[in-house]
N, C-alpha and C positions, 0 to 999 in steps of 0.2 A: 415496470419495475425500475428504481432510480438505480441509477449507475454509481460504481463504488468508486471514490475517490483514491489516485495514488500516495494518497497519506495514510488513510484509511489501510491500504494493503502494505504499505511499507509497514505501519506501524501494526497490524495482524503478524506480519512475517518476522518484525524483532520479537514480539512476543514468545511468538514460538521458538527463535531461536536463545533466548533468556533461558527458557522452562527446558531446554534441551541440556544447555547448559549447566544450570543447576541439578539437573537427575545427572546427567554424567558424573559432576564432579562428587557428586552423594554417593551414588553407587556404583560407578564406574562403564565403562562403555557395554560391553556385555552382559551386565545384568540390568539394565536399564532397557524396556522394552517399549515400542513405539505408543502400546496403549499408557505407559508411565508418564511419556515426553505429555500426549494429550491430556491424561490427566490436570498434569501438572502445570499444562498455558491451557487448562479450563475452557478448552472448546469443544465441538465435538468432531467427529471423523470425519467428517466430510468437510467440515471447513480447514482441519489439517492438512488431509492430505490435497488442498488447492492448491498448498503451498512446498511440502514435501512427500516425495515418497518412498522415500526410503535415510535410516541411520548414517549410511553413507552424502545422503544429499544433508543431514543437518551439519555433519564433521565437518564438508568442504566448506557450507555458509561460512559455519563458526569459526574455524581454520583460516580462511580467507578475509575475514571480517579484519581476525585480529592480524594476522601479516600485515595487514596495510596500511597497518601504525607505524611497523617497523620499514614498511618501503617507502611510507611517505615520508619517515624521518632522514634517511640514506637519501631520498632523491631532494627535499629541503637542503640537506647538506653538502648536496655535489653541487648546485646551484649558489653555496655561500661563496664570497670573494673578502678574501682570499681565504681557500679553504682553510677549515680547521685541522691540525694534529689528527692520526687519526685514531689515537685513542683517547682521543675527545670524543669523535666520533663513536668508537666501540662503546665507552660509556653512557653517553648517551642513550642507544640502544637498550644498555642493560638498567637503565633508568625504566625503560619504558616496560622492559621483564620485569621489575620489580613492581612498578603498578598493577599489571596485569597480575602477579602471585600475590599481592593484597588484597586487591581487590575478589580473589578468591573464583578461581574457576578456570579460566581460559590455557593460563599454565600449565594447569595438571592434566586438561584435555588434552595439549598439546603430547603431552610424555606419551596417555596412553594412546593415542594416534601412530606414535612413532610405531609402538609396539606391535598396534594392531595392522598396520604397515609393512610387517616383516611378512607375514601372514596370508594376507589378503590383499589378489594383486591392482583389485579396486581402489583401496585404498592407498596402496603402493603408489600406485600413479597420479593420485591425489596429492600425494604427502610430495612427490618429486616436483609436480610443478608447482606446489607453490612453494616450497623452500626453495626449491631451483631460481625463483625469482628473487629470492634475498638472497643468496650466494650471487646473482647475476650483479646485483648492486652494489656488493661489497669486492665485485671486479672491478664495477667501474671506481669505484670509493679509490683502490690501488692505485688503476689505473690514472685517475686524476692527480691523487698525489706523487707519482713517479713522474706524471707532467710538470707537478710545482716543484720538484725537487726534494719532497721528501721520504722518496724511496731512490735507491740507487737508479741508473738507466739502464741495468743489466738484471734488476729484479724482475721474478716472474709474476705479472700480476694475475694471473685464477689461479696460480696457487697462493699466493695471500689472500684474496679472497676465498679461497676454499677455507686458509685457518682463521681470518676472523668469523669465518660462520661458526667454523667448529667452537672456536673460544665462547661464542654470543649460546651456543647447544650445550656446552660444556657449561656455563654460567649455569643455565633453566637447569639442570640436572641436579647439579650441587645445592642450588634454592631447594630443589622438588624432594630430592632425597635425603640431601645432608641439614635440611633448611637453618644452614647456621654460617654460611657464605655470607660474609659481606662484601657489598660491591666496592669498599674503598680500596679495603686489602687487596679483593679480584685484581683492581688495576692497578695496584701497588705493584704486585707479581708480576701482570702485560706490562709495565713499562721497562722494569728489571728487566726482562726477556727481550724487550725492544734496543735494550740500551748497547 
């Protein structure tokens, strides 16, 4: 029997999390049932479940997938010289929330993850480390800049980090809910506050 290529199985395993994605963001996380997800990436159950097994393992993929847009922008940016403003940076960010809420899916997964996170303490722990790891970055984000000088030397940097995460969750909320945010006004407002 020939052996399956690691192209081959990456590109099986986006499939599925595509088709995951799209039934969530249709029906939403709880009505969407794992025979839906198969359906929907048109394979059958056994070549499925190679890949997941359970709701929870498609969340963290697709969860994970898409944080690591937003961490690999925060860690691109702690490596610029001389760093940028950091609500250039906050922007940035919510540049990359606004692709994801057009491009339609990953966003509004995100919301109902939050939820289902209150909940369920599988998912709880899920949702903590990896948002844990963009709050981690936007420590160091502070932290860098109270090094160049553009936080005070007496600012607390994890709790500026703690509220540009909130500001970046507070953004995806107002896209998801109120969908009539725009991100110029958004930082119109951060920099007022910053001022």
């Amino acid at each position: 029997m020939p052996r399956v290529s690691e192209a081959h199985l990456a590109a099986r395993r986006q499939q599925i999390l595509d088709a995951a994605a799209r039934c969530f963001t249709r029906n939403g996380f709880h009505q969407t049932s794992m025979q839906d997800v198969i359906k929907e990436a048109r394979l059958s159950v056994g070549a499925f479940y190679r890949y997941f097994r359970s709701k929870n393992e498609l969340i963290t993929a697709i969860a994970t997938e898409k944080i690591s847009a937003v961490t690999g922008v925060l860690d691109e940016l702690l490596e610029v010289e001389p760093m940028p403003p950091i609500a250039s940076v906050l922007e940035q960010v919510l540049e990359i929330v606004d692709g994801a809420v057009d491009e339609g899916g990953p966003i509004q997964i995100a919301v109902q993850v939050w939820g289902e996170a209150v909940h369920d303490p599988e998912v709880g722990a899920i949702v903590a480390d990896i948002y844990g790891r963009v709050r981690d970055r936007a420590v160091r984000t502070a932290e860098r800049a109270q090094a160049t000088g553009q936080l005070p030397p007496d600012a607390d940097p994890a709790g500026i980090g703690a509220a540009f995460f909130g500001l970046v969750q507070g953004y995806i909320l107002q896209r998801i809910l109120l969908g009539t945010v725009d991100r110029r006004l958004y930082m119109n407002g951060v920099r007022a506050l910053l001022a």
